[in-house]
C-alpha positions in Angstrom: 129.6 234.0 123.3 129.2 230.0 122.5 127.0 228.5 125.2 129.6 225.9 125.1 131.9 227.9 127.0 129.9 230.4 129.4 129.2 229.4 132.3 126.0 230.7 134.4 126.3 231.4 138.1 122.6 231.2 139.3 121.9 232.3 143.1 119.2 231.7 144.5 118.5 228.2 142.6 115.9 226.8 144.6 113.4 229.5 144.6 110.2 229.6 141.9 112.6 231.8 139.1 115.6 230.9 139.7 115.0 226.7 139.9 113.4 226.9 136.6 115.8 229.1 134.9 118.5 226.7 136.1 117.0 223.9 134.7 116.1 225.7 131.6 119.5 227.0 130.9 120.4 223.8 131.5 118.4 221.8 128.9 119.4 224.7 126.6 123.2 223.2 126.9 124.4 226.2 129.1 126.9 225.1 132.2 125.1 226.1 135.2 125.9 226.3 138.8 122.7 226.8 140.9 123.8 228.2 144.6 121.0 228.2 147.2 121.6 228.3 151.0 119.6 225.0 151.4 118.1 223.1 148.1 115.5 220.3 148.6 116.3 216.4 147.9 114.5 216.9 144.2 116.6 220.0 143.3 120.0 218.2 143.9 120.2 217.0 140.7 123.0 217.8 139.5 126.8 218.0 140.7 126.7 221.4 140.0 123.7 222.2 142.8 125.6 223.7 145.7 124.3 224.4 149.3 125.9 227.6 150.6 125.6 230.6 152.7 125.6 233.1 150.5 124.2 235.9 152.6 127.1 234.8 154.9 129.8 235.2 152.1 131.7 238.5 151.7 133.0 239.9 148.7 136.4 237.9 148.7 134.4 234.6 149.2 132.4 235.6 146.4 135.1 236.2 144.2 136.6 232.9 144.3 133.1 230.9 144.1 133.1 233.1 140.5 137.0 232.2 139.7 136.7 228.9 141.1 133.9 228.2 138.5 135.2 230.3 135.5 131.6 232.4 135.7 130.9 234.5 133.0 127.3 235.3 133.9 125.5 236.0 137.0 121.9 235.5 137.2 120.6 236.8 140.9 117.4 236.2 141.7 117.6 236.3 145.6 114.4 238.0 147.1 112.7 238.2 150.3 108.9 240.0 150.7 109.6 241.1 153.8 111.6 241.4 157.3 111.6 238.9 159.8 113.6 236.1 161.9 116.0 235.5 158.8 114.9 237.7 156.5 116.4 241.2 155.9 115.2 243.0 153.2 118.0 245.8 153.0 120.5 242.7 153.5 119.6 240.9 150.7 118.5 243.5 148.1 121.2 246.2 148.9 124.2 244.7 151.1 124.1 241.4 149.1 124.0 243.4 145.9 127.1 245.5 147.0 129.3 242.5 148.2 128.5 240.8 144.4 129.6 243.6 142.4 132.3 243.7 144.3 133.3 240.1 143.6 132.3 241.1 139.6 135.0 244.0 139.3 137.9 242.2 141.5 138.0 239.3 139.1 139.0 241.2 136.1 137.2 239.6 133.5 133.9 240.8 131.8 131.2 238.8 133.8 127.5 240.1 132.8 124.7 240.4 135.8 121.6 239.7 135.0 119.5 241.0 138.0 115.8 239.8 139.0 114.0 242.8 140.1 110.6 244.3 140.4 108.6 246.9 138.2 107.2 250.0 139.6 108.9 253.6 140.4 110.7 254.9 143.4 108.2 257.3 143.5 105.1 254.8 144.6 106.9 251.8 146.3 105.1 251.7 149.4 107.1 248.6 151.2 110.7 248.0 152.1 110.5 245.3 149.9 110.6 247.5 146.7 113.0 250.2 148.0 115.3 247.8 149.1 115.0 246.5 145.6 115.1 249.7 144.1 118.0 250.7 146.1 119.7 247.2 144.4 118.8 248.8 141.1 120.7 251.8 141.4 123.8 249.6 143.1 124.0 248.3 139.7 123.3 250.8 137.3 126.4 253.2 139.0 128.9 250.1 139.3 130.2 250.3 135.5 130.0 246.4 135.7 127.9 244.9 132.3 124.6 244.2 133.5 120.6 243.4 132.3 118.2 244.2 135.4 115.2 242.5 134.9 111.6 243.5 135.9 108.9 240.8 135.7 105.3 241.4 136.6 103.1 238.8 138.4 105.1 235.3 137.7 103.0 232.7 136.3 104.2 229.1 136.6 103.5 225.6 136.3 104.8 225.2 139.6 103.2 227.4 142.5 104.3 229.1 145.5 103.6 231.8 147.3 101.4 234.5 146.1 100.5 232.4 142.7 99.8 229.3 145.0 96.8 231.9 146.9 96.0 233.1 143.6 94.9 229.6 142.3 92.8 229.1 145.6 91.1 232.6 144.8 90.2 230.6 142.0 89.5 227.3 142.8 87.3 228.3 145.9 84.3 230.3 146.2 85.4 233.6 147.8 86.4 236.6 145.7 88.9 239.2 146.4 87.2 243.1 147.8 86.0 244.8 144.3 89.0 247.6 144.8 91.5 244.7 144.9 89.9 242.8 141.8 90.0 246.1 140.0 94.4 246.6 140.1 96.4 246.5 137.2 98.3 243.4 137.3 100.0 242.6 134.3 101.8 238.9 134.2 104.8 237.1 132.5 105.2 233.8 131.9 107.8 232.1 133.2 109.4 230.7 130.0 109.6 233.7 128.4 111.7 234.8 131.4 114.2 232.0 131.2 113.9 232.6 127.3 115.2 236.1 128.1 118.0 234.9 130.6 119.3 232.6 127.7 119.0 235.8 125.0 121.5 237.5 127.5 123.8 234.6 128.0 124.2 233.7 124.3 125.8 237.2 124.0 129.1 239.0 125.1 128.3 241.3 127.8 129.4 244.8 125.7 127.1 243.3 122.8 123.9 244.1 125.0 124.8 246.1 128.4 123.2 248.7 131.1 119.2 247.7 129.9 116.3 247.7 132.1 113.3 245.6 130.6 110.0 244.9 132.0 108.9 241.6 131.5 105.5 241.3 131.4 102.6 240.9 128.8 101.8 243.7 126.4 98.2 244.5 127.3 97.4 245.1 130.3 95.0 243.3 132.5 93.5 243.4 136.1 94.0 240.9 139.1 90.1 240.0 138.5 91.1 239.1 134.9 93.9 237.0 136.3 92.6 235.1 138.8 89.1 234.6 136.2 91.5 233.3 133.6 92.0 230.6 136.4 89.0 229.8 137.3 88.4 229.1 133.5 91.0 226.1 134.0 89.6 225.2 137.3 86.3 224.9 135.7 84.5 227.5 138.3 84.1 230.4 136.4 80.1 230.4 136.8 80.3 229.6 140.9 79.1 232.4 142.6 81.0 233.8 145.1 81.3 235.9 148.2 83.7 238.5 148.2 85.9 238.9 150.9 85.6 242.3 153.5 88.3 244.0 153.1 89.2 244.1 156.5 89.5 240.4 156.9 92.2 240.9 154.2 93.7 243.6 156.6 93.7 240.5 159.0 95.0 238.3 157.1 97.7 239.8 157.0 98.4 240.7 160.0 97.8 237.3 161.1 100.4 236.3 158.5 103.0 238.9 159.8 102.8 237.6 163.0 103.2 233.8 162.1 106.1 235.0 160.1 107.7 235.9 163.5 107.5 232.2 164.1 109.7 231.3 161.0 106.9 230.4 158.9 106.7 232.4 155.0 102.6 232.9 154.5 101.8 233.9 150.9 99.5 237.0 152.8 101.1 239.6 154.6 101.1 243.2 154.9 104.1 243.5 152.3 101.8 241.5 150.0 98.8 243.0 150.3 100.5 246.9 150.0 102.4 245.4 146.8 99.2 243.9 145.6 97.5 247.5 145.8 100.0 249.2 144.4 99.7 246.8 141.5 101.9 245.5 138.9 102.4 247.4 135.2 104.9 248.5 132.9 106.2 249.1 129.3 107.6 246.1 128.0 108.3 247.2 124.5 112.0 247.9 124.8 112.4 244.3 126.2 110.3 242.3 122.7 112.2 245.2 120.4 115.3 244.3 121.6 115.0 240.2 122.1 111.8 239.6 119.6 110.8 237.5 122.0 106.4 237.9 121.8 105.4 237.9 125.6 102.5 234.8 126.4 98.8 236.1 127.5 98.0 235.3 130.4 95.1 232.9 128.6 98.1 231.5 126.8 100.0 231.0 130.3 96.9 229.6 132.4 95.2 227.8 129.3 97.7 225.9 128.2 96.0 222.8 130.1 93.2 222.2 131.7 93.6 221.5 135.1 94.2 218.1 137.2 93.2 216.6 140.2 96.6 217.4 141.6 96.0 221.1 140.9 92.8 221.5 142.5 94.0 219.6 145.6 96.4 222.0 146.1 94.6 225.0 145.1 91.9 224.0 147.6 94.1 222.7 150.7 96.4 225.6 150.0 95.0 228.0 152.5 93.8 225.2 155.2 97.2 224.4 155.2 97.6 227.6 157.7 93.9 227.0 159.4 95.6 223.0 160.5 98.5 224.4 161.5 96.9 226.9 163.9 94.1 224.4 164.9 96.4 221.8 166.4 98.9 224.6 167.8 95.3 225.8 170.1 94.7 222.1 170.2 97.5 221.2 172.4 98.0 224.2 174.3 94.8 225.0 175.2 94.4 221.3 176.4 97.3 220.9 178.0 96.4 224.5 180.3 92.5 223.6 180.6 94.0 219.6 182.4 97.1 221.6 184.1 95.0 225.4 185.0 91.4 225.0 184.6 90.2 221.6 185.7 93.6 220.4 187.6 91.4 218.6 190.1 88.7 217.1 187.6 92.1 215.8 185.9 93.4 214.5 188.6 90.4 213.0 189.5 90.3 210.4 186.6 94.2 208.7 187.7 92.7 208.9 191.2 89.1 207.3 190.3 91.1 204.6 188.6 93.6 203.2 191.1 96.7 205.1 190.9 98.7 205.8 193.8 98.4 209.0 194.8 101.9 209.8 194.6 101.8 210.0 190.7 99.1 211.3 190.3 100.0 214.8 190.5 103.1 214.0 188.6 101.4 212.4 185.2 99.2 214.9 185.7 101.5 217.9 185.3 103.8 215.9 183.0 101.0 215.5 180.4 99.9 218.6 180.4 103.3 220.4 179.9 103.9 217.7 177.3 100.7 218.5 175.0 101.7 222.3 175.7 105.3 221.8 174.7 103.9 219.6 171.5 101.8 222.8 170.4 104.7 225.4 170.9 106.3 223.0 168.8 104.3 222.8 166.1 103.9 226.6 166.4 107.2 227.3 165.5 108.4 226.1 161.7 111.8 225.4 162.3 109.9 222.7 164.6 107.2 221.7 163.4 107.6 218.1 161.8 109.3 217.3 165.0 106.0 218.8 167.3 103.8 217.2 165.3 105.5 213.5 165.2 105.4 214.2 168.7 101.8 214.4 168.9 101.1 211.5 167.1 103.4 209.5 169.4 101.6 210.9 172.3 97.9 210.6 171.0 98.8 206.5 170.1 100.5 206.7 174.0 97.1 208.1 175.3 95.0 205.7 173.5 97.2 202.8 174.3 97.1 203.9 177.8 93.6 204.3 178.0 93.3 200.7 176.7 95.1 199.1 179.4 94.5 201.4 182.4 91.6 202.9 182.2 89.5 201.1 179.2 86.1 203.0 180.7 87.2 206.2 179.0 86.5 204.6 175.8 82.7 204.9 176.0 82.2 207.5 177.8 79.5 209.5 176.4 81.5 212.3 174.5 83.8 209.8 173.3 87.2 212.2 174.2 89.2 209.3 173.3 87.4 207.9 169.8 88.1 211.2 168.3 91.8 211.2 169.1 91.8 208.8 166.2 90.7 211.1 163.7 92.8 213.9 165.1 95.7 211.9 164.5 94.5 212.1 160.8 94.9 215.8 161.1 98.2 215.5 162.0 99.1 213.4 159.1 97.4 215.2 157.0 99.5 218.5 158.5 103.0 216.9 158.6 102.5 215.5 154.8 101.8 219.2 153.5 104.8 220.9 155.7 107.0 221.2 152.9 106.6 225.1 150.9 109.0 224.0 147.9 
């Protein structure tokens, strides 16, 4: 069918796939609609960028966002790693899935689903995450709708996020994965080749190519080592020596990240990742290059297309201190605010009363304070509020220092200088609140 007159439904548009294939399809003169339930400020960049709730949306809702824009393809690429506040695997992989081919067959023209999925077998999917997935497949493949389900392996991107983004600090740090981990097949796609592959399916009329299943991935395969080595060849540390990380501080990792992830935050490491990571990624992607000739990229032509920039090691480097700020200034405030409110109460107190204040406000500033630096780290703790906990503490540590200036100017050089180093905490805090964003 002429691009000229297909139009692409992408959900799911501001995620790592399916921003780029928008864009992609779009350069490629294909009319796109990218649907995401929230898109950043860069990603609205076009009229046909939509905000909505699609998890919220039932099958008649779905069906006129698919008349309403005369869809003839659907490209879904909605994923989550695993449950949590807002995220439901079986929801969005399987109940999702069901509500959308509804929609497909109740609008009773030939629309072609192109499904993002993941490789593997039913038979060793250790995680919710790929049986909720797997359960999607099989949705589709018994609906009688046209349809392409595709499988890539590990995504490689210019852009990074998520389990890419820790893959590039692997490599751009000196700490190794556990030799067991290093050793798992892993075999990646490039990302262009899987918007190349989304465009194949679009150019043609769903009976012409229909009811495939295609890994996308290179030919050969390779390990995780060989991955994250092929990185450290653009990062320029492939002679560093490194120390490889215990296996059970991966363990912890992850568990640390699960339970962050209970706090609305969406760490790169938990135990969904790390059990998908073991498991590995491999397949057969010879019925997908017979079928579209497209020649899958090595991953030495993905990762060594350029060498890489100051930009990129930034990020590869801050990338996992990212998490270590975050939880240092959460302990930061709490365990300050209960030490001045708990522990030391009267040493606290002591300072407003060494200094002149009436003793009727003393106890009052003094329990106000120290609720308010223990309200500013439940803040940050939480993602949702975050940016507003830690605007808050840079508020109160100028308040303290402006405080300290006019009342009490003696704290300033006192001997452990409490009060010269809220200066460079509020650094930390900068420095926090301008790397929030994931996306």
């Amino acid at each position: 069918m002429n691009a000229d007159i297909r139009k692409i439904l992408v959900l799911g548009a501001s995620g790592l796939i399916g921003r780029f294939v928008t864009d992609d399809l779009r350069g490629r003169g294909f009319r796109v609609v990218g649907v995401a339930r929230k898109l950043s400020a860069s990603q609205k960049n076009d009229a046909l960028d939509l905000e909505l709730p699609i998890m919220t949306l039932d099958a008649a809702a779905l069906t006129r966002v698919l008349r309403n824009h005369d869809i003839g393809v659907v490209v879904n690429c909605l994923g989550v790693l695993q449950d949590g506040p807002g995220s439901d695997t079986a929801a969005v992989h399987r109940e999702f899935v069901a509500r959308l081919l509804q929609a497909i067959r109740e609008c009773r023209h030939a629309i072609r689903l192109v499904h993002i999925s993941i490789p593997g077998t039913a038979s060793t999917d250790p995680t919710a995450f790929s049986t909720t997935k797997r359960e999607g497949e099989r949705l589709i493949t018994e609906s009688g709708i046209p349809y392409a389900i595709l499988r890539p392996g590990f995504v490689v991107a210019l852009a990074a996020y998520g389990g890419s983004a820790m893959l590039r600090s692997l490599a751009a740090l000196p700490i190794d994965l556990p030799p067991a981990e290093r050793l798992t097949p892993f075999q990646p796609v490039a990302m262009e080749d899987i918007a190349a592959t989304v465009a194949w399916l679009a150019e043609r009329d769903p009976g012409e190519v229909n009811a495939v299943t295609w890994d996308l991935m290179q030919e050969h395969p390779v390990t995780l080592g060989d991955v994250i080595d092929q990185f450290r060849e653009v990062f320029g540390t492939i002679r560093w020596r490194r120390m490889a990380m215990p296996v059970f501080l991966l363990d912890l990792g992850a568990r640390l990240g699960d339970l962050s992830s209970l706090l609305g935050w969406v760490p790169p490491m938990r135990t969904t990742a790390i059990a998908e990571l073991r498991r590995g990624v491999s397949g057969s992607p010879a019925d997908w290059i017979t079928a579209t000739g497209i020649i899958p990229k090595t991953i030495a032509q993905m990762a060594g297309r350029r060498v890489a920039t100051i930009q990129d090691k930034w990020f590869a480097r801050l990338f996992p201190i990212k998490a270590l700020m975050i939880a240092s200034l959460v302990l930061f405030w709490v365990v300050s605010g209960f030490i001045a409110l708990v522990i030391s109460y009267d040493a606290a107190a002591g300072i407003l009363r060494s200094h002149g204040f009436p003793p009727w406000l003393v106890d009052p500033i003094t329990v106000g304070t120290s609720l308010m630096d223990m309200s500013i780290g439940v803040l940050i703790a939480f993602r949702r509020t975050a940016a507003f906990g830690l605007i808050a503490g840079i508020i109160a540590s100028f308040g303290y220092m402006i405080g300290a200036a006019i009342l009490t100017p003696d704290l300033w050089i006192e001997p452990l200088g409490a009060l010269v180093k809220t200066g460079p905490a509020i650094v930390l805090i900068l420095v926090a609140l301008v790397t929030l964003d994931n996306r």
